[in-house]
C-alpha positions in Angstrom: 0.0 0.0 0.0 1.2 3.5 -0.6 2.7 5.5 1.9 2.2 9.4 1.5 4.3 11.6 3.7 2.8 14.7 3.4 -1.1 12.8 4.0 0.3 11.2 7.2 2.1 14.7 8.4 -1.5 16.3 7.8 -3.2 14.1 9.5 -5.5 10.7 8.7 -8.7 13.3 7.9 -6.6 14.4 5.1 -6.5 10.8 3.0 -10.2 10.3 3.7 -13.1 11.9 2.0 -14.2 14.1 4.4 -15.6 17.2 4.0 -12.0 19.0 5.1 -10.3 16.9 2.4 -11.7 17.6 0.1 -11.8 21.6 0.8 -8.4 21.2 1.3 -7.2 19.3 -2.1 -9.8 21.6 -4.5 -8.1 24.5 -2.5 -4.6 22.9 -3.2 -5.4 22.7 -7.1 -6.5 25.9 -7.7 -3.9 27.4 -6.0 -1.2 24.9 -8.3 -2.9 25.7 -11.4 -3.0 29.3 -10.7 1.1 29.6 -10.3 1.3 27.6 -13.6 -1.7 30.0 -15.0 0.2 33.1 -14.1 3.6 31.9 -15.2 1.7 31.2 -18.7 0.0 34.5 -18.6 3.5 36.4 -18.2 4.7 35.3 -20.9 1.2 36.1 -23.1 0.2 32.6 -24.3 -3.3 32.3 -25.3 -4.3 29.8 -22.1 -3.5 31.8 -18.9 -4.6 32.1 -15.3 -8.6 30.8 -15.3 -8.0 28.1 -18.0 -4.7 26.2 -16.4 -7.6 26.8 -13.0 -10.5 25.5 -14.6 -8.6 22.1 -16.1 -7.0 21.7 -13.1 -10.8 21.9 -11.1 -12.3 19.5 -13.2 -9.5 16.8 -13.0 -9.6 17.0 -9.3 -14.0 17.0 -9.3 -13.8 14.5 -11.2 -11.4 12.2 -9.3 -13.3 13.0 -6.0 -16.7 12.5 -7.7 -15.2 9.3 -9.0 -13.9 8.2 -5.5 -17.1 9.0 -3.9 -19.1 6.7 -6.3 -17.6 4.3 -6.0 -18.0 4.4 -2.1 -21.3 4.7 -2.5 -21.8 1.7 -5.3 -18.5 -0.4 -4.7 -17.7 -0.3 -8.6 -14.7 0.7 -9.4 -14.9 3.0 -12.4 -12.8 6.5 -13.4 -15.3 7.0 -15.9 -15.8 11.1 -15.0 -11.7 11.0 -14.9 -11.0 9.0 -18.0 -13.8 11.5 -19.4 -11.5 14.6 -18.0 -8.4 13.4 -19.5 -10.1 12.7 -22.8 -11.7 16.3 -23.0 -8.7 18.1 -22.1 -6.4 16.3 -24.6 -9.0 17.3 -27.4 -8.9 21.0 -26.1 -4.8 20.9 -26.2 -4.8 19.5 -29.6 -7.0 22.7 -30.5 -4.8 25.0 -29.0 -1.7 24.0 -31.3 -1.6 26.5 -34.4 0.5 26.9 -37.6 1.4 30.5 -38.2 1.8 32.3 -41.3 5.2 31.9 -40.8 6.0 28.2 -40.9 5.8 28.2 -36.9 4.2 25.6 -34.9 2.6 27.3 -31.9 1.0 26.2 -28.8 2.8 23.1 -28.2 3.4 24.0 -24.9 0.9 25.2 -23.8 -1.7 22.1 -25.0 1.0 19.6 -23.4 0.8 22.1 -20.0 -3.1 22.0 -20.0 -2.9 18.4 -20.1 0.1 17.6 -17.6 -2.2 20.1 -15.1 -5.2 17.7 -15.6 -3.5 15.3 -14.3 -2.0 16.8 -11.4 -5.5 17.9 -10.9 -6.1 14.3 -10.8 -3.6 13.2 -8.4 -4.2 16.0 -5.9 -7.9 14.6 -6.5 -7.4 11.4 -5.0 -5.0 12.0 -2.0 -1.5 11.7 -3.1 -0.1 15.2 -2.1 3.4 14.0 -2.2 3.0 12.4 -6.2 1.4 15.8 -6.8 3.8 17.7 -5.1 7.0 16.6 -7.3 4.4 16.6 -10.2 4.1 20.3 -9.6 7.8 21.1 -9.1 8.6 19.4 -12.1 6.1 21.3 -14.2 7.0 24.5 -13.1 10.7 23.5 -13.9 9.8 22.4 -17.1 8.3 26.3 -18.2 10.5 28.2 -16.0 13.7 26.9 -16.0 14.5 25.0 -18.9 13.7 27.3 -21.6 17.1 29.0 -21.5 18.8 25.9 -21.7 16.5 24.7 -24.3 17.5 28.4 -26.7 21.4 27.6 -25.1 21.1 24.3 -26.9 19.3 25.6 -30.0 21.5 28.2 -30.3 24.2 26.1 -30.5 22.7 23.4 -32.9 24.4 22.9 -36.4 20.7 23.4 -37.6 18.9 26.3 -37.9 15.4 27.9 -39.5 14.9 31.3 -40.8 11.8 33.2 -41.8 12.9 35.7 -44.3 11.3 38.9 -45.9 13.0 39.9 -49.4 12.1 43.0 -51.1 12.5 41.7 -54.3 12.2 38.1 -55.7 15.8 38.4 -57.7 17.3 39.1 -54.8 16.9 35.6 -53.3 20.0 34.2 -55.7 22.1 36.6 -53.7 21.0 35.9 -50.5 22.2 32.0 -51.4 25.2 33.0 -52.4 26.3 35.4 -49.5 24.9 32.5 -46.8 27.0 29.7 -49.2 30.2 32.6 -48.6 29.6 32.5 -44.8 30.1 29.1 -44.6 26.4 28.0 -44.4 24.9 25.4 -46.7 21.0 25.6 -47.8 18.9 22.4 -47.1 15.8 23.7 -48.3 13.6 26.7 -49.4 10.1 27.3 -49.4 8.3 30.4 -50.5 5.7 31.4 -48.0 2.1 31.8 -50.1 0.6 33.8 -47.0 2.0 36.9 -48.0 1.2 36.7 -51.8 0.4 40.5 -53.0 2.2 41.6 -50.2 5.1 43.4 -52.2 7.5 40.7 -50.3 9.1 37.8 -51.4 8.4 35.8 -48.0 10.5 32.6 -47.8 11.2 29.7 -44.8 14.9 28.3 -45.2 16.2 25.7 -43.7 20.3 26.7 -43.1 23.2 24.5 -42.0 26.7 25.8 -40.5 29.7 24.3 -42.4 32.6 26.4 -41.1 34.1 25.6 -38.0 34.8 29.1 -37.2 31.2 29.4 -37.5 30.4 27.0 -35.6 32.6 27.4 -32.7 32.4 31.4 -32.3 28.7 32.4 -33.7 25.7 31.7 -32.1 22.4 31.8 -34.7 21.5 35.1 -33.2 24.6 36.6 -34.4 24.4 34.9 -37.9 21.0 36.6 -38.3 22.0 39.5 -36.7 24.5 39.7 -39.9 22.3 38.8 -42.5 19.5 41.2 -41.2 22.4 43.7 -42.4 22.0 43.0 -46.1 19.9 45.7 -47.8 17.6 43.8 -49.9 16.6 41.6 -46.3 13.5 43.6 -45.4 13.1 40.9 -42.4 14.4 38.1 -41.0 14.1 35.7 -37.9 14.6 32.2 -37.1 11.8 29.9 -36.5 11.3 28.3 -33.1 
């Protein structure tokens, strides 16, 4: 049987369904899901403070509600949970988006709505110290490893650029001054979403060749060069 440190510190009214339990693990989730909310929210993604609250709410309902019944009809089913987990996976999957500019968006914040379901779930059904390291994890995983995440992508032999030209002939020279720097072009593709535009919009997929290049620039400062070139009206690289 599972020993949980944190239920047995609080007390034995705290891994029964009592009516202070379960104040105490809805009041436990919302206040999870609102540090994860806010952290979301500061750095302006489309789910913030009341969604990450309201998955995380409904995981933990449903795990009591699923608890309860079966108390009350000794059959053991996580329908309303497997129900939950379902519903927020399909909401996740909704909030992922292509951009006009070749960029996949909302990865993170679809796989976030669904890791706080179910923490939602595990603070639902008693296990304060699983949902505990659950939570630290998660708030690693947004807070802290991003910067080692653009250390290591900055670093990476591979890189993608969104580029704005202000004139379709100018795209043979901008292969020839990349080739010159010692990158090699794996693969263009002209960007239809800005057709009539007056751009020439393209996504290119670049690789560093030169070990100078390699060891001394990052891609920020590649770009930073290239976004010297005159004809360049833009350009960025795609995360």
């Amino acid at each position: 049987m599972y020993y949980d440190p944190i239920g047995r510190f609080l007390g034995p009214w705290s891994e029964t369904l009592c009516t202070g339990s379960l104040a105490l693990r809805i009041g436990i989730s919302i206040i999870l899901a609102a540090v994860i909310g806010c952290e979301r929210s500061s750095k302006r993604h489309a789910a913030g403070l009341r969604t990450f609250i309201l998955v995380s709410i409904s995981s933990t309902g449903a795990m009591i509600l699923d608890q309860l019944l079966f108390e009350d009809s000794a059959q053991h089913s996580f329908a309303l949970s497997a129900g939950v987990i379902i519903a927020v996976a399909i909401v996740s999957i909704n909030c992922v988006l292509y951009s006009s500019r070749s960029q996949i968006k909302g990865l993170t914040t679809g796989s976030g709505l669904w890791t706080t379901s179910i923490i939602g779930l595990a603070i639902g059904a008693g296990y304060y110290t699983v949902t505990f390291f659950m939570f630290i994890a998660f708030y690693c995983s947004l807070a802290a490893f991003p910067t080692f995440e653009t250390y290591l992508k900055n670093r990476s032999n591979h890189f993608e650029v969104h580029i704005e030209l202000t004139n379709p002939s100018y795209l043979q020279d901008f292969v020839t001054t990349v080739r010159k720097l010692g990158l090699a072009i794996d693969d263009i593709e002209a960007n239809p979403a800005y057709a009539g535009s007056g751009l020439s919009v393209y996504s290119v997929l670049l690789s560093i060749h030169s070990p100078e290049l390699k060891k001394y620039k990052t891609h920020s400062e590649i770009i930073q060069a290239l976004a010297s070139l005159e004809y360049i009206y833009h350009i960025e690289e795609i995360e």
